[in-house]
C-alpha positions as CSV (number, residue, x, y, z in Angstrom):
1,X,-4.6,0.5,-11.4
2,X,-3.6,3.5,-13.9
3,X,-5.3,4.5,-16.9
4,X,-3.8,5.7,-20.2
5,X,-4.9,9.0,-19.2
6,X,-3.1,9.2,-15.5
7,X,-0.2,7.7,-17.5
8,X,0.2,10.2,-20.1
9,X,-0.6,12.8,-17.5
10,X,2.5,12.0,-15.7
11,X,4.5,11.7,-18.7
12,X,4.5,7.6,-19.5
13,X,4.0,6.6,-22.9
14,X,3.2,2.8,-21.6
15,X,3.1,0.2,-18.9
16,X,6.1,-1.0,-19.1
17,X,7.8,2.7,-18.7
18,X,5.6,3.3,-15.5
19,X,6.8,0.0,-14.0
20,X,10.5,0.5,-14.7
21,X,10.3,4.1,-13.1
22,X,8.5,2.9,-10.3
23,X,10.7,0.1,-10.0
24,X,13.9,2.8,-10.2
25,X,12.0,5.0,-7.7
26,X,11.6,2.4,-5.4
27,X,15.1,1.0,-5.2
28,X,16.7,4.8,-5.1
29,X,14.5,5.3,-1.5
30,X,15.5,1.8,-0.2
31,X,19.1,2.4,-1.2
32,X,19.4,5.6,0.3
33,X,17.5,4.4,3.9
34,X,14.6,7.1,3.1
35,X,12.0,4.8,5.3
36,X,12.8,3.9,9.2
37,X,9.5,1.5,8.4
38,X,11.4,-1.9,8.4
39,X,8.0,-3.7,8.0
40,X,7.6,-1.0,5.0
41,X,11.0,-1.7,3.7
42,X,10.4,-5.9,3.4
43,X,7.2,-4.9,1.7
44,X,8.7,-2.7,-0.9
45,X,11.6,-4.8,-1.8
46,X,9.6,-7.5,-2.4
47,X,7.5,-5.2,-4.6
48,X,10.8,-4.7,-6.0
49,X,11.3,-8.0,-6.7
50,X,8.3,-8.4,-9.5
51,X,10.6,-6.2,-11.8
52,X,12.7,-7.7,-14.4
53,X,14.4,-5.2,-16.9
54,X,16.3,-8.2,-18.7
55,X,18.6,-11.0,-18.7
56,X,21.5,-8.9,-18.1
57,X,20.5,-7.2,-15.1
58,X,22.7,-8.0,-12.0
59,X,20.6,-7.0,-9.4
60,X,17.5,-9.8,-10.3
61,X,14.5,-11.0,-9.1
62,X,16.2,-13.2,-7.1
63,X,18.6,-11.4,-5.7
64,X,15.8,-8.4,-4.5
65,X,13.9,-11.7,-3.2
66,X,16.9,-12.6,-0.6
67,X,17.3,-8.9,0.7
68,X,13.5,-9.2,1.5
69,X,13.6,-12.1,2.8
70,X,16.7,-11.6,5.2
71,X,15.3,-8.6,6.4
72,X,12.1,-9.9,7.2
73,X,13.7,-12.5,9.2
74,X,16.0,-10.1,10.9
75,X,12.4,-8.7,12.2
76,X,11.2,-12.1,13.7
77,X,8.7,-13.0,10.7
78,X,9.5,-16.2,10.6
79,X,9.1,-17.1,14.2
80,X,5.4,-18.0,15.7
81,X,3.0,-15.2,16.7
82,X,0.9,-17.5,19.2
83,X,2.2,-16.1,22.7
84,X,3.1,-12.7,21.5
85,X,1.8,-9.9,22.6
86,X,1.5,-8.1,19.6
87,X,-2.0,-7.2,18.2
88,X,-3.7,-9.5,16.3
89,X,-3.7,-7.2,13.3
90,X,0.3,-6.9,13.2
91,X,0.2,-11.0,13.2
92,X,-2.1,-11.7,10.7
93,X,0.1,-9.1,8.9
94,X,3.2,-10.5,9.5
95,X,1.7,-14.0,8.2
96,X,0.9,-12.5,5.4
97,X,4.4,-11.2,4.4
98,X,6.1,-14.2,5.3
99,X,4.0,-16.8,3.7
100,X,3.8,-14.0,0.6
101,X,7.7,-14.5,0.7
102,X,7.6,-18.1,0.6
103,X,5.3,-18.2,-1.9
104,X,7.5,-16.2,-4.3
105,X,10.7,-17.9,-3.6
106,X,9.5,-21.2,-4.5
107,X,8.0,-19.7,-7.6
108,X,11.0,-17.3,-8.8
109,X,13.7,-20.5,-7.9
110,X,12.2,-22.7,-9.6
111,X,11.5,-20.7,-12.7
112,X,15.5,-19.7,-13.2
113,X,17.0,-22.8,-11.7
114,X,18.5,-21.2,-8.7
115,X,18.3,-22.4,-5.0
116,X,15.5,-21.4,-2.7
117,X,16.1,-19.0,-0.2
118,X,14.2,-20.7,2.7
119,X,15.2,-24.1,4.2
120,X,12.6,-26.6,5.5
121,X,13.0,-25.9,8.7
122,X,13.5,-22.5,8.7
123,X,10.2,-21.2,10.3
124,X,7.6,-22.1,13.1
125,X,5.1,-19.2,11.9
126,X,1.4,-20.5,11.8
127,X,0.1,-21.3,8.7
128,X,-2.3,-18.2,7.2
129,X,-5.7,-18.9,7.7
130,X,-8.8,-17.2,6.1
131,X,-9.0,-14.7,9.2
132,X,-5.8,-13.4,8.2
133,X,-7.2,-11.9,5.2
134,X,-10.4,-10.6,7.0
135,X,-9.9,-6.8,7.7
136,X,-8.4,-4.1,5.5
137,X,-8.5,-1.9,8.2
138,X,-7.2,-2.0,11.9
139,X,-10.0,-1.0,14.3
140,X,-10.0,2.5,16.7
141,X,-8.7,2.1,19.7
142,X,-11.6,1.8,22.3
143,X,-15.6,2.7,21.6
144,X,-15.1,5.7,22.7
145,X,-12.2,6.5,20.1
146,X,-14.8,5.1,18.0
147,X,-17.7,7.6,18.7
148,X,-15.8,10.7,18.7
149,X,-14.3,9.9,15.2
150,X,-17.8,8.9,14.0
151,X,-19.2,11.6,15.7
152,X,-16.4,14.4,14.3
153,X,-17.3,12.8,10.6
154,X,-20.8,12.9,10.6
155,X,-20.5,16.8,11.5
156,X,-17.6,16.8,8.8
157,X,-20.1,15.8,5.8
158,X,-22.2,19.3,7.2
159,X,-18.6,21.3,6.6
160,X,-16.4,19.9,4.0
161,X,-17.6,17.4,0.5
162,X,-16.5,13.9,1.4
163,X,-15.3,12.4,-1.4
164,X,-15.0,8.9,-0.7
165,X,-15.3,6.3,2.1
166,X,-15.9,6.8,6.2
167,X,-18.3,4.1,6.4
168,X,-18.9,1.7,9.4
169,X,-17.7,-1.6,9.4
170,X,-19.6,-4.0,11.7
171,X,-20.0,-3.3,15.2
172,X,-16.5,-3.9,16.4
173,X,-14.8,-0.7,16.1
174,X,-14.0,-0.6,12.3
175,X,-14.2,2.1,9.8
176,X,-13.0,2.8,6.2
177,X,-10.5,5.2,5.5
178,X,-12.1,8.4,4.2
179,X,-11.2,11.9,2.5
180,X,-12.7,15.4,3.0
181,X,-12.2,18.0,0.3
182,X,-12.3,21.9,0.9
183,X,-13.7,22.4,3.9
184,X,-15.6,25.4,5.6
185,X,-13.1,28.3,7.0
186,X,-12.7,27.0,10.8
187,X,-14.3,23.9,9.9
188,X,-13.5,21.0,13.1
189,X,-12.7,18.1,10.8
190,X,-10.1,20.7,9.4
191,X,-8.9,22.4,12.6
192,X,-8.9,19.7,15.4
193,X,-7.1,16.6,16.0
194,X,-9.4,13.3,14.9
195,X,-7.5,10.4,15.7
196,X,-8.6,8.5,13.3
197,X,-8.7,7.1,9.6
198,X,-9.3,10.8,8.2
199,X,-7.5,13.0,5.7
200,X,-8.8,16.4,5.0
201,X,-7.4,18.6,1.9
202,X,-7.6,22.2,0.9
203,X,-6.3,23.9,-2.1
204,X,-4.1,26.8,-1.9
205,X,-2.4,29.4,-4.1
206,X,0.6,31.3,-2.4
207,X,2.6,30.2,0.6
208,X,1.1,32.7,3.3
209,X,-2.2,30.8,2.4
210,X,-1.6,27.2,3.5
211,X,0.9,28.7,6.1
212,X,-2.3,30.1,7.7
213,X,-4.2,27.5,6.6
214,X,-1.8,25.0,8.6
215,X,-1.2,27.3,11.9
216,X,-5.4,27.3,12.0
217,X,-5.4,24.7,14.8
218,X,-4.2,25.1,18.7
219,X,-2.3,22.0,18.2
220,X,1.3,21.7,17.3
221,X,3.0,18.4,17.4
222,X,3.6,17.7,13.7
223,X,3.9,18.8,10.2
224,X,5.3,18.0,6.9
225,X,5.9,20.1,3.5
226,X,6.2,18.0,0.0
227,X,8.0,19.9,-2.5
228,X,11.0,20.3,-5.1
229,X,11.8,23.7,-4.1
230,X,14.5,24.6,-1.5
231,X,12.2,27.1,-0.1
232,X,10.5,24.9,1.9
233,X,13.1,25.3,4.5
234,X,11.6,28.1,5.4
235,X,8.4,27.0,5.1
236,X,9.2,24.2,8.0
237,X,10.3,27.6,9.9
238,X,6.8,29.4,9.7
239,X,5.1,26.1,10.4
240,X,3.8,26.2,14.2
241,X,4.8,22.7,14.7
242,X,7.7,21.5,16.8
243,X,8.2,18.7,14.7
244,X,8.3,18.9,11.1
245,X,9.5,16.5,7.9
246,X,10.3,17.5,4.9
247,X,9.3,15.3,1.7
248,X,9.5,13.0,4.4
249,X,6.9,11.7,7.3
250,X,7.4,13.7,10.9
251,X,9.2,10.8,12.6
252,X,10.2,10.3,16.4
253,X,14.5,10.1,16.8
254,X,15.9,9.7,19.9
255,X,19.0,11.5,18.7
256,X,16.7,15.2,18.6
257,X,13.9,16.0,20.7
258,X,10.4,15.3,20.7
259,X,7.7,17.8,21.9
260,X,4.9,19.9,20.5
261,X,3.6,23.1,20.4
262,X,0.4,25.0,21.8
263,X,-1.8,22.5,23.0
264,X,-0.2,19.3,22.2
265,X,1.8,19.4,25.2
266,X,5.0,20.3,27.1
267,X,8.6,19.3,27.8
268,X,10.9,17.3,25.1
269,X,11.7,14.4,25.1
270,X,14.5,12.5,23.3
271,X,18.1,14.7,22.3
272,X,19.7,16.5,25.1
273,X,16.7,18.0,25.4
274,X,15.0,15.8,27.7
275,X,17.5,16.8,30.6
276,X,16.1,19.8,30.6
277,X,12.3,18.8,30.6
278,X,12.9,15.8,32.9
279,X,15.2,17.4,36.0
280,X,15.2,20.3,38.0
281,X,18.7,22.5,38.9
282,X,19.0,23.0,42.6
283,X,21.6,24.9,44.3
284,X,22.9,23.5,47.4
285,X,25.3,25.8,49.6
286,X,27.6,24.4,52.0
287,X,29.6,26.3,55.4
288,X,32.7,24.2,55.9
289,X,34.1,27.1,58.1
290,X,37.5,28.6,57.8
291,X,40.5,27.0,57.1
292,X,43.3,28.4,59.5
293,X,46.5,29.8,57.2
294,X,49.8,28.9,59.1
């Protein structure tokens, strides 16, 4: 997936370096509960689980194996999808995983003589079929999500260089992820909300640039910095977003509140917050007359 060249650029002098730092990265963010993606997390420890750095290591193949595979039965993968009402996109993807699991447990066992982490009878998912590995992509919510986001990129290849992808995919709401680079000042595919599979990037030098680069929009819900300095705290502070993650992505948490900024909307909800956006104080007086003093 890398070249020589990336690798070098990022300071790898081989293949086998890149996958033990990604393998060291990986584990370090699912140790320390960085992701509130569970499906995200299965998938990544099971990435985690192609690694092996030796004979020696304690924490195996196998042993990265059973973490994914408890989790992703403590999430219902193993059970069937047929009467749920989940979309068929998050069952064909929970197929996936699961039979992805199996797959590699029977493989990984076998090959260091350990026992199997699944038992015979311990699903009643379907079997994967070929539809389940169909679509890339999940499809826009209704057609008329689906012509305002083909409509807002079509004027976006007038405003900004598309580098890559934004291509219809039959005629069933589908289209390919795609990536605008330096748009027009006050361009819309920079300033408004799209809804859709769109990222948009501009180049900046100081940090009163991109702040007004990222307060160019009447909408405020949420924002993120990625950085190693400190000083993005007060970046987050000059950012007119209500919301707004830090190395991190802009997450809902019942325990704070919820709410944006400008035009994208009012009232909080979540945290203590929501008392105040969801009820109204009244003051009721009441004449009881006076108590006679004897």
């Amino acid at each position: 997936m890398c070249s020589s060249a990336d690798l070098a650029l990022a300071g790898l002098s081989h293949r086998h370096q890149a996958r033990e730092t990604f393998y060291r990265q990986t584990r370090a963010l699912y140790e320390s509960d960085s992701d509130p993606d569970k499906i995200i997390n299965v998938v990544a420890v099971f990435l985690i689980s192609f690694w092996c750095g030796g004979p020696n290591d304690q924490k195996d193949s196998w042993h990265w194996l059973g973490i994914a595979i408890g989790a992703a039965r403590s999430l219902g993968l193993h059970r069937s999808t047929s009467k749920s009402h989940m979309s068929s996109q998050t069952a064909q993807l929970y197929r996936r995983i699961w039979w992805s699991l199996r797959i590699r447990d029977a493989l990984v066992s076998g090959s260091i003589g350990r026992p199997q982490h699944f038992s015979v009878n311990d699903c009643v998912v379907e079997m994967l079929e070929p539809g389940d590995h169909a679509y890339k992509y999940g499809p826009l919510v209704d057609t008329a999500a689906f012509k305002k986001v083909s409509a807002m990129i079509a004027r976006g290849k007038k405003d900004a260089q598309l580098l890559f992808g934004g291509n219809q995919i039959g005629d069933r709401g589908y289209r390919t992820d795609c990536f605008f680079y330096e748009p027009n000042p006050g361009a819309e595919i920079h300033r408004e909300e799209v809804f859709g599979p769109v990222s948009v990037v501009r180049v900046f030098d100081t940090e009163d640039e991109v702040v007004a680069m990222a307060n160019d929009t009447e909408y405020g819900l949420m924002a993120g910095v990625s950085t190693t300095d400190l000083n993005a705290m007060r970046m987050s502070g000059r950012i007119e977003a209500r919301v707004c993650g830090v190395n991190c992505d802009s997450v809902m948490n019942v325990q704070v509140p919820f709410g944006g900024k400008k035009s994208s909307g009012i009232g909080r909800a979540f945290g203590s917050n929501v008392l105040d956006a969801d009820t109204e104080p009244k003051t009721v007086l009441i004449y009881v007359g006076r108590s006679k003093v004897t």
